[in-house]
N, C-alpha and C positions, 0 to 999 in steps of 0.2 A: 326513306330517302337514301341510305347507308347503299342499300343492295339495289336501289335502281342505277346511282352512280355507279357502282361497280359491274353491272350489267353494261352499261351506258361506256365504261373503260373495257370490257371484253369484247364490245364489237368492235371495239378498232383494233383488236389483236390480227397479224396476218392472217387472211385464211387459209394459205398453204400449210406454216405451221400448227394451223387445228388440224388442218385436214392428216396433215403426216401423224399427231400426237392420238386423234381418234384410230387412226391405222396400226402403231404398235400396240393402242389399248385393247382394239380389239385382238390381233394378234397372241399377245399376252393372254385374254382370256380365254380364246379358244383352246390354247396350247396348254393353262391350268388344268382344264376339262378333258382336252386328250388325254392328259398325266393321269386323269380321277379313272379310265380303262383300269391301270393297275395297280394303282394304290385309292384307298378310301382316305382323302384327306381334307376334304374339302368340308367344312362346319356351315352352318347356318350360317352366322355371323360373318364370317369369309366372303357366303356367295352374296349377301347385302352388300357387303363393301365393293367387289367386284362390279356390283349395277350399278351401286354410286359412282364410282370413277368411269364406267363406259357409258353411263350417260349424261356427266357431266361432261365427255368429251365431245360426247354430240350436241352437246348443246354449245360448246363454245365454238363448234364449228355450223351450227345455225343461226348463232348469234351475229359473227363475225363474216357473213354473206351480206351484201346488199340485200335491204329489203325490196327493191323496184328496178324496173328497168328491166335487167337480163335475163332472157326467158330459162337460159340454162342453170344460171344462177336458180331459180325458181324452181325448178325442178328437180337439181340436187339437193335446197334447200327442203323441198315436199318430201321429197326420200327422208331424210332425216329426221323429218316432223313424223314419220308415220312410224320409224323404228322406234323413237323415242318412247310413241303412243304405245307399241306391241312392247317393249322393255315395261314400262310403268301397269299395264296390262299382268302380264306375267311375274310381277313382283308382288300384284293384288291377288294373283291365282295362292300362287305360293303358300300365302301371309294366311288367308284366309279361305283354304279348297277346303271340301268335302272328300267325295267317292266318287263322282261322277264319270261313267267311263268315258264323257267324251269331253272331259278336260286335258285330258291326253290327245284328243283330235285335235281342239285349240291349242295346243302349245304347240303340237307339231307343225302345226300351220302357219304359227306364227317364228318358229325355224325357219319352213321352209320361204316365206315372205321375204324376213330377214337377207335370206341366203340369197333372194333375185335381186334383193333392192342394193345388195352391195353391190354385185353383178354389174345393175346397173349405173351406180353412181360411177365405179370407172371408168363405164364403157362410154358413158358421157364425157367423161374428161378427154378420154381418147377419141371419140370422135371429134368435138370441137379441134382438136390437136391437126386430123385431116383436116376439117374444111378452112380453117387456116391455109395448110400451106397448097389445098387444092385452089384456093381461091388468087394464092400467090405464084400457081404454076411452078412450086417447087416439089421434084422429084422425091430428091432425097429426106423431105419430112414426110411426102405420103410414103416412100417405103418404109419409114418409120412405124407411122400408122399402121401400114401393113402387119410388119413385124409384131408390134405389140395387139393388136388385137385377134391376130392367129395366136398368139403365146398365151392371153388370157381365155380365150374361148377353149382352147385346151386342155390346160390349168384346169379349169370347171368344170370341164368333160371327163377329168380324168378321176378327180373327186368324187364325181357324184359314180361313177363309176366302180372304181376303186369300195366305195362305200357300202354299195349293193353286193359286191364278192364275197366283201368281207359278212357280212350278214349273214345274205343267202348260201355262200359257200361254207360258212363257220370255219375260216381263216383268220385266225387272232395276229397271226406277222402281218397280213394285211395292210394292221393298224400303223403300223411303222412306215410302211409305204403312206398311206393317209397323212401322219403327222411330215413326213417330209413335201407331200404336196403343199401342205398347208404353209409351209416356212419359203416356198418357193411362189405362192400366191402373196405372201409379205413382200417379198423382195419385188416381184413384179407390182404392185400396187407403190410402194414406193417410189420406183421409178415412173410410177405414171404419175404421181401427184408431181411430181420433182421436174418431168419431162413436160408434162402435159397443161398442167395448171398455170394460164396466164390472164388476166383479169384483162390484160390488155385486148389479147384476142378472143376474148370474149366479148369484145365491145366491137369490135373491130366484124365479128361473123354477125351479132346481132343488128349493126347499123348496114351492114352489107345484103340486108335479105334474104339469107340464105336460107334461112327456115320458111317454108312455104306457108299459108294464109290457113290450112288446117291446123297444120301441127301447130301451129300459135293458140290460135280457136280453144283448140283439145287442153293445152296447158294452161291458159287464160282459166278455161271452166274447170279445172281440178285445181287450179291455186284459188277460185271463189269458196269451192265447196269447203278446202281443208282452211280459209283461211275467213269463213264468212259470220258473221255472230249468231245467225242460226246455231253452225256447227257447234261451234264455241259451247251455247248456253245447253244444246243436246247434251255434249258430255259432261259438262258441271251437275246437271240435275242428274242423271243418269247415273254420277259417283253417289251424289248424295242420297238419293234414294240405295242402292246399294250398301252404303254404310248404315244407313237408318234400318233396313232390312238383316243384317248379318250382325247389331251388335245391339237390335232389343232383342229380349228373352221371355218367354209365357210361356204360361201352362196348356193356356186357350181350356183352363180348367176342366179337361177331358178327366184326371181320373180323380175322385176323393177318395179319402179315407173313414169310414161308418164302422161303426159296433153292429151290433146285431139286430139294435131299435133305430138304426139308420141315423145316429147320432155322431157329430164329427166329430172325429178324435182330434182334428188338425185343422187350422183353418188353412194350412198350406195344400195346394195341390199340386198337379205333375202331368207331364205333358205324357207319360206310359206309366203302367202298373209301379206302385210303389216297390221297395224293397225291402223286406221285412231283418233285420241284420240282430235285433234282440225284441225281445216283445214292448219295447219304449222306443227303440230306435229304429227307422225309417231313412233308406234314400231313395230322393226325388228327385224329378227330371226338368228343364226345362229347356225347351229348343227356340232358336231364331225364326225369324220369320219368311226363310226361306222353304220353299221348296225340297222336296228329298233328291228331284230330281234334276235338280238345276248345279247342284255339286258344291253348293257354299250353305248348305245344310249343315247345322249345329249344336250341340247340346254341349248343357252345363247341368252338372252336378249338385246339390244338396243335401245336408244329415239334419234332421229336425226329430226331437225327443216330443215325444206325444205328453211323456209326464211332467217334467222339469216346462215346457214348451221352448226350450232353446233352439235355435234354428240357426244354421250355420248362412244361410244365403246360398244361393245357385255359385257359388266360385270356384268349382273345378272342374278343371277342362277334363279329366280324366276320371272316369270312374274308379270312387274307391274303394276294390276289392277286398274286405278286410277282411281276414283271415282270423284264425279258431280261437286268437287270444284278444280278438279286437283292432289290431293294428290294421293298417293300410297305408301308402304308398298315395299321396294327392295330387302325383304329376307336376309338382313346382320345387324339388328341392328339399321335404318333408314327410315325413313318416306320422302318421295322426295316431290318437285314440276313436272312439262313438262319438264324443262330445265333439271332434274335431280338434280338440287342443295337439299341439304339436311336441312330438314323441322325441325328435329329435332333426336337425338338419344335415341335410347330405353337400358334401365338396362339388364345387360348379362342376367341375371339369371332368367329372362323371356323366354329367346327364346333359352334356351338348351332345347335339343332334349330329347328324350329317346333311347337307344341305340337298334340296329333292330332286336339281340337277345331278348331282353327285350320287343320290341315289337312283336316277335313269342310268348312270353310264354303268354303276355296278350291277343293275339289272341287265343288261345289254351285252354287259360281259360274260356274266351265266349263261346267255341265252347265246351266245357265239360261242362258248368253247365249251358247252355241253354238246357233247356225241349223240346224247340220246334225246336232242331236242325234238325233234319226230313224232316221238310219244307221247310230248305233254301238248297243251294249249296254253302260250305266252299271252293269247291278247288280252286276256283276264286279270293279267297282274298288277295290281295297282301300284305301280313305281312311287305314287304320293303317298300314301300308306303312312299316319304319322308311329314311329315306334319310339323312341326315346327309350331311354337306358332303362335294362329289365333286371327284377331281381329273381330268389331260387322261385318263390309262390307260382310266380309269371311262366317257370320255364315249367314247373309241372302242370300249372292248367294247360299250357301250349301243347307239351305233349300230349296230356290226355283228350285232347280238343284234335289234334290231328290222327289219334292213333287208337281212338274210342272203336273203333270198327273192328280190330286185328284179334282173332282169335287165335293166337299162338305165342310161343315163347318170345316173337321179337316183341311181340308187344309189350312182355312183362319186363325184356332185357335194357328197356327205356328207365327206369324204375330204382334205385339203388338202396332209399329209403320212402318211407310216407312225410312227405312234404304238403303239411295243411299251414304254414307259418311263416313268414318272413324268418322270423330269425329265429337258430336254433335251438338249441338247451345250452349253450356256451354263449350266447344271443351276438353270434356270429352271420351274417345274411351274404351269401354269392351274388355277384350282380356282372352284368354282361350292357358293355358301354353302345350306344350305337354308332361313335362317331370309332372305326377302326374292328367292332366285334370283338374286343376284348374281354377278356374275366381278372377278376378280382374279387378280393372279401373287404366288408365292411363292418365292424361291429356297432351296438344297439348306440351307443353316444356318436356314431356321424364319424368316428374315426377309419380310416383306411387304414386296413390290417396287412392285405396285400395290395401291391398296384396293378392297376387294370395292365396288365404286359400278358398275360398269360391265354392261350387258345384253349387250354380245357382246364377244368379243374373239378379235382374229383374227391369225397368226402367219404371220411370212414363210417361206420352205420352210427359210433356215439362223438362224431362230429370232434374229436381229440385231436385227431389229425387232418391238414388238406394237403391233398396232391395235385401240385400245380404247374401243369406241363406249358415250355412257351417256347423261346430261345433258352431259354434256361429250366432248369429243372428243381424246383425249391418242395421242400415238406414246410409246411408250417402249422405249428400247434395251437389249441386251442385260444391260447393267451394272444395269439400273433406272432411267437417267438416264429424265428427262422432254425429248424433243428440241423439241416444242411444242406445238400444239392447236390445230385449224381446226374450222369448221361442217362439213364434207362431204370425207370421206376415200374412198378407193378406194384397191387393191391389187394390188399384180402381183409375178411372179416375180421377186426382186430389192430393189423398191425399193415402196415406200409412196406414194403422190401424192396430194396435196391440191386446193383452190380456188388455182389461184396458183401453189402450189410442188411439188416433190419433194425427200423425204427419199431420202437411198440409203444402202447399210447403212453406212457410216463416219460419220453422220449429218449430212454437208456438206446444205444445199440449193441444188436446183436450182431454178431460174423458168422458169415456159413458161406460155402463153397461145393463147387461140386469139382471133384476129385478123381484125375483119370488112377485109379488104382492097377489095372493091370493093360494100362495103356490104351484100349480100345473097348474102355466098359467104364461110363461117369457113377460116377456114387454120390448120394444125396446126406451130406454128414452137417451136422447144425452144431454150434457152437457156441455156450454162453460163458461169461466171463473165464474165457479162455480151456474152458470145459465141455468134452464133447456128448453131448445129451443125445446125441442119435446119429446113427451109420449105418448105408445100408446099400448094397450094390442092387438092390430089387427095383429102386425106384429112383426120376429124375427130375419129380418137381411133386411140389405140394401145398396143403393150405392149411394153416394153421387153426386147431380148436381152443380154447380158451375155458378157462373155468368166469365165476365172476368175480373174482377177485383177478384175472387178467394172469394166469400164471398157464403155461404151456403145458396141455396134457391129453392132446389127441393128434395129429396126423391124418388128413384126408391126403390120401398120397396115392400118383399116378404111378402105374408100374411101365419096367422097361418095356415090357415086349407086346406092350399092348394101349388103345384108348382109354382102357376103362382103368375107376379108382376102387380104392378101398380103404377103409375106418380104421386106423391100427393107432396102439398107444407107442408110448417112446421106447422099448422095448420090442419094436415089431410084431407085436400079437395084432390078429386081427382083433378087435372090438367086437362086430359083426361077422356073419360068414356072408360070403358073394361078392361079384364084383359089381357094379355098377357101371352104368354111364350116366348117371348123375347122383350127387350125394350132398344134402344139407344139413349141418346141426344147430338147433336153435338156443338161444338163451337158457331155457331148464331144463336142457340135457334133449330132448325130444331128438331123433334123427328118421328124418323121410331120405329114401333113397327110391333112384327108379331101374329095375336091371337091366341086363340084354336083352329080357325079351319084352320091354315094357312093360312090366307091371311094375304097380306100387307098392312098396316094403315100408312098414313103419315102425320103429325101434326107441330103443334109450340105448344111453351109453352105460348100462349097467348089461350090453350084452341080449334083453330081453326083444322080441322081434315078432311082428304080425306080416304074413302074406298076404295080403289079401286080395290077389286073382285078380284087382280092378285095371283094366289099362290104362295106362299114364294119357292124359288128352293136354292136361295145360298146367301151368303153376302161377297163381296169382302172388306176388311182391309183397304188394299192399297189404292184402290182410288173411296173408298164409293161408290159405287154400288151396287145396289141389283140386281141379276137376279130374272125374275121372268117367270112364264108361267099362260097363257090364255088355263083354261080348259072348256070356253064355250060352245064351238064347238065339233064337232065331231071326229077332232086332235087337239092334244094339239099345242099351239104356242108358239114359246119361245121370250123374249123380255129383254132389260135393262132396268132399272129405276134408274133415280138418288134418294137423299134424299130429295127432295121437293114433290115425287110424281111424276115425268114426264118420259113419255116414251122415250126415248133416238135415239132408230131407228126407222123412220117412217114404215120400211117392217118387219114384223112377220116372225121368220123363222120354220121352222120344226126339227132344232137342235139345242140345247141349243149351246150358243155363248161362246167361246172359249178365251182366253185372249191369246195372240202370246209372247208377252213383256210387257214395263211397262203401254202404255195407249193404245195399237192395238188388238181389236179385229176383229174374223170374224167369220159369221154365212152363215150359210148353208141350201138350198131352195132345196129340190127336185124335186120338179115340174120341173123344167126348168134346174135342173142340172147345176147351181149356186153359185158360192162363193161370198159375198163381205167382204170388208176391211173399218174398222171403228177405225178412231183416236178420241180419247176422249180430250174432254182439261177441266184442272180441273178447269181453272179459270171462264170460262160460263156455267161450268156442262152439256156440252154438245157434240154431237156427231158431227162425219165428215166423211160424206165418202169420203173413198181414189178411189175407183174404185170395178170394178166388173168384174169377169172371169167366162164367162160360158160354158159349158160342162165339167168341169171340175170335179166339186163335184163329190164325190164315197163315197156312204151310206154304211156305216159300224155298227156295235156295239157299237163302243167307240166313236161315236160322233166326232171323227177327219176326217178332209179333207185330201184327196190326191190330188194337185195341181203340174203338171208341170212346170219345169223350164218358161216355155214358159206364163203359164197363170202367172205365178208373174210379166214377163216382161211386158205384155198386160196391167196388174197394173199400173206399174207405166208409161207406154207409150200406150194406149192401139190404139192408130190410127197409130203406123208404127210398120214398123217389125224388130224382136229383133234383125236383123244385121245391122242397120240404129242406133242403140243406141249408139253406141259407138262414134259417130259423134255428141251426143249432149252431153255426159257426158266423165268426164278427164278418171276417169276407173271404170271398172265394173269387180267381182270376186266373186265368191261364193268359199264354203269350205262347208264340211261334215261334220258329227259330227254321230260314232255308238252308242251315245245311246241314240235314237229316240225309240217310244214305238213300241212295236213290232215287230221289224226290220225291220221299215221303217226308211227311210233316211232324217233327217232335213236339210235343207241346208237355210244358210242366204244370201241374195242377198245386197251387199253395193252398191248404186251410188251415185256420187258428181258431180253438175251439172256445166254449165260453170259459173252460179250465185250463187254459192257453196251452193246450197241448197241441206242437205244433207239427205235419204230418205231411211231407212232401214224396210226392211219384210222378216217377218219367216213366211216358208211353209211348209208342208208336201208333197213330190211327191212320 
């Protein structure tokens, strides 16, 4: 009773003043969203609040219309009944989209709708405003009319014009012109509601007949259709089927889970292949009852232990990718365990969103003030795309997930450490916010160590120091402390250095300078507690060697007069003889260098040294390996090496070798039409073969294998036949994945054996 009185007291509010308060509201919100071009500021909860107020303003100015009688009346009022619907429409998109690429057609649609019906609704006020005073034979109101309906019809011409330049031209000032149309389409609509709106003469044109016996007709049967209980009960049942659709969850019991006597482990099922995270723990999937294609397609997540039988329930929206110690990230604010128990909670104001307006305009803006937009394909991008705040795990599967294909050093340059963990060995975790792109550290108790302000942040390889580049420039150590903050930081193995100083991991500093000593020749002199440990006019930058116990006793140092480096102690001796264009030294003394002429050198720091002839091809990050190639022969061979020098697979192949995961690679023989399979182990630096499938290999360009389902089975069983597999192992399931390079098809084969020994390969077929 509350709120129909109160409904019951808003229609008698003027409707001029709805009409002007829906005018700045909108105004207002359009000019938010012009702002979101150059800043990301706009949050979920923001752009809700902005639909609440713009359609509570339309509705007080639907409210506050005569319901009967005035066909104009009736007609502005339909206008508003049908934004309302597309407003309430695109707040259910939102709330609850998919993928679908042509939910991007609907919303633009219903932009573009929007954008006539306002069109319209002034143009209505302005015309009643003519036939008024044509009906009264006054001049000077029709040149009024005149006036303002040239001004608005321009105004919108200039807009939609303006718009397309700015786009298709990739004109970012453009924008500026746009946003001043927009404040000059305010002003003009104000003065139309202010000039134009009189209840009077709209009684006055409707009792006068000036609308002809059609156009009556025509708006008679569009105020039935929008306003008849038909319509009504279509879109009541049509929500609620919608809701009943997008928020139950099944399995539609497509996959179980069986042992090997076809026995269930689980009474739980899953709408896709299980995922096996420890040999008791299992996540499951279960989707809504949409369609994939319809764009309000769904899935929830679940963890169920097969031994304990605890089961978490399908409640998260995000899959939880846990990583090597168990942990994951559940997409609500929490970090879990297997069991799902909660590890710790994360500060809101990290993991708000950016609202999915807000993120079209930041797409909009990439795609207009990129130069090289030409080369790419935009209409693929899914601007809805839900991302939410990511931590370091996220950023290396991301990269490895975009940068799996790249056979070269930029690929490894992505790379800084092996990141299989949320949080570090100091249980320190990076996280990059989505509302603004920011970075910050958080550690294992939920506390923010730095605040999200910073655009990069860079970690030393035993995580004692982070370098955190923003508007400001902070080191911050392990514990969180703040060590200090220079203009211009740089990084190396070990130790952090600045303008002036160096941090090393105990956070003491060092002073060092480079020194014009005879005016027009720098010298590279280091200095520790006021003591100078090295000088030397030969060289003008370098990287520090470390013993482990963290004390300075090597120099990889770039000389004057040239690119290349060389291995020298504090003393100036070289370590090694040659110079380099690249040079690494590892944790137990090991040093790989590669020369002028490409070949690979492997050494210690006791001076000892191997040539070994092989061309430098790549350097893997991850798990220190060099590839290299045998150009002595009349084809080239391709081979591994670890860092001591050793060739890793006894057989040379004729393709460079491929990494599948994190320690499986396979090369490729054409002679004999050939694949095999090689696990690495880090801890004897050395290689394993898994098995070999021949006839298989297919010589291509890109150096990738195409292997049949059939020849991975052969892998991993290669003396019986793949329908005898299933008799030794609990289960076996492969799954798809489209974006394999070329439109070829990856598929990953899992089996778990009766001795649960569990054994996974990626292939190309």
């Amino acid at each position: 009773m509350n709120i129909t009185r109160k409904i019951e007291e808003l229609k008698k509010m003027d409707t001029k003043k709805a009409l002007l308060l829906f005018t700045y509201v909108n105004f207002i919100n359009v000019m938010l969203h012009m702002a979101g071009f150059y800043a990301t500021y706009i949050s979920v909860g923001l752009e809700y609040f902005i639909y609440y107020i713009k359609i509570s303003s339309m509705l007080l100015v639907y409210w506050s219309m005569p319901r009967e009688g005035l066909y104009v009346n009736r007609r502005i009022k339909n206008s508003f009944k049908v934004m309302i619907g597309l407003d309430v429409m695109e707040v259910c998109i939102y709330f609850m989209h998919g993928s679908a690429t042509y939910l991007k057609v609907v919303l633009a649609a219903s932009f573009i709708i929007k954008f006539v019906l306002e069109y319209c609704i002034y143009e209505n006020l302005v015309y009643v405003h003519y036939s008024f005073y044509d009906k009264i034979r006054s001049n000077d109101g029709i040149g009024k009319y005149i006036s303002f309906n040239t001004k608005w019809i321009l105004i919108y011409l200039a807009i939609i014009v303006t718009f397309f330049l700015t786009y298709i031209g990739r004109k970012p000032f453009l924008w500026i012109v746009l946003m001043f149309l927009l404040a000059s389409r305010l002003y003009y609509s104000v003065k139309i509601v202010k000039d134009c709106y009189d209840d009077i003469r709209f009684r006055i044109i409707e009792r006068s007949g000036f609308y002809n016996t059609d156009a009556k007709e025509k708006g008679i049967y569009a105020d039935k259709i929008l306003n008849s209980k038909k319509t009504k009960w279509t879109i009541g049942i049509a929500a609620i089927f919608v809701l009943i659709m997008a928020n139950i969850y099944t399995s539609f019991d497509i996959c179980l889970l069986v042992d090997s006597e076809g026995k269930k482990l689980t009474e739980q099922t899953s709408a896709h292949a299980f995922s096996c995270k420890t040999d008791d723990v299992y996540i499951y999937t279960l989707r809504n009852l949409f369609p994939v294609w319809t764009g309000f397609y769904n899935e929830k997540y679940g963890i169920v232990n097969i031994k304990t039988g605890e089961n978490t329930g399908a409640i998260y929206d995000k899959y939880p990718s846990f990583d090597d110690v168990g942990i994951a990230y559940d997409g609500k604010r929490h970090f879990i365990d297997l069991n799902g128990d909660k590890v710790c909670k994360i500060p809101w104001f990290i993991t708000r969103r950016i609202s999915e307006r807000q993120r079209f305009l930041t797409g909009l803006a990439e795609v207009i003030n990129d130069a090289y937009r030409d080369y790419y394909d935009y209409k693929d991008i899914d601007f809805l795309e839900y991302r939410g705040v990511k931590f370091e795990k996220d950023f290396y599967d991301e990269r490895t997930y975009q940068n799996r294909y790249f056979d070269s050093e930029v690929y490894d340059s992505l790379y800084y450490y092996d990141c299989f963990t949320y949080f570090n060995c100091k249980d320190i975790c990076e996280f990059e916010t989505d509302l603004g792109d920011m970075y910050g550290l958080i550690n294992k108790k939920g506390e923010i160590i730095a605040e999200p302000q910073y655009s990069e942040i860079y970690t030393d390889a035993n995580y004692e120091v982070s370098e955190c580049r923003g508007k400001q420039y902070d080191l911050i150590a392990g514990d969180g402390k703040k060590l200090c903050a220079w203009g211009s930081l740089g990084g190396d193995r070990g130790i952090v250095y600045a303008d002036g100083q160096i941090i090393d991991l105990e956070g003491n500093i060092w002073n060092y300078y480079f020194d014009d000593k005879t005016k027009n020749q720098k010298c590279l002199r280091i200095r520790r507690n006021e003591k100078i440990i090295f000088d030397s006019t030969l060289y003008t930058d370098y990287c520090a060697v470390y013993s482990k116990d963290y004390k300075l006793i090597n120099l990889i140092a770039k000389k004057n007069d040239s690119d290349y480096s060389v291995l020298i102690d504090l003393n100036g001796k070289q370590v090694i003889p040659g110079e380099y264009n690249w040079l690494k030294v590892y944790d137990d003394g090991s040093v790989v260098g590669v020369t002028k002429d490409n070949t690979v050198v492997a050494a210690d720091l006791n001076g000892n040294m191997i040539d070994t002839g092989y061309t430098y091809k790549r350097y893997d990050v991850i798990r220190q390996i060099i590839h290299v190639c045998d150009e002595s022969g009349t084809v080239p061979k391709y081979n591994l090496m670890n860092i001591k020098g050793q060739i890793l697979c006894e057989k040379w192949f004729d393709v460079k070798l491929t990494s599948d995961d994190n320690y499986t690679y396979y090369g490729k023989d054409l002679t004999d039409n050939s694949v095999t399979w090689f696990r690495y182990c880090p801890e004897t630096m050395s290689m394993k073969v898994l098995g070999t499938a021949k006839g298989y290999a297919d010589y291509d360009d890109w150096d990738y294998c195409r292997v049949t389902y059939r020849a991975a089975l052969n892998i991993v069983e290669p003396e019986e036949e793949p329908d005898k597999l299933a008799e030794k192992y609990k289960w076996i399931y492969q799954y798809d994945s489209c974006d394999a390079p070329f439109d070829r098809l990856g598929t990953n084969v899992y089996c778990v054996s009766k001795e649960d020994l569990r054994k996974k390969y990626n292939y190309w077929r």
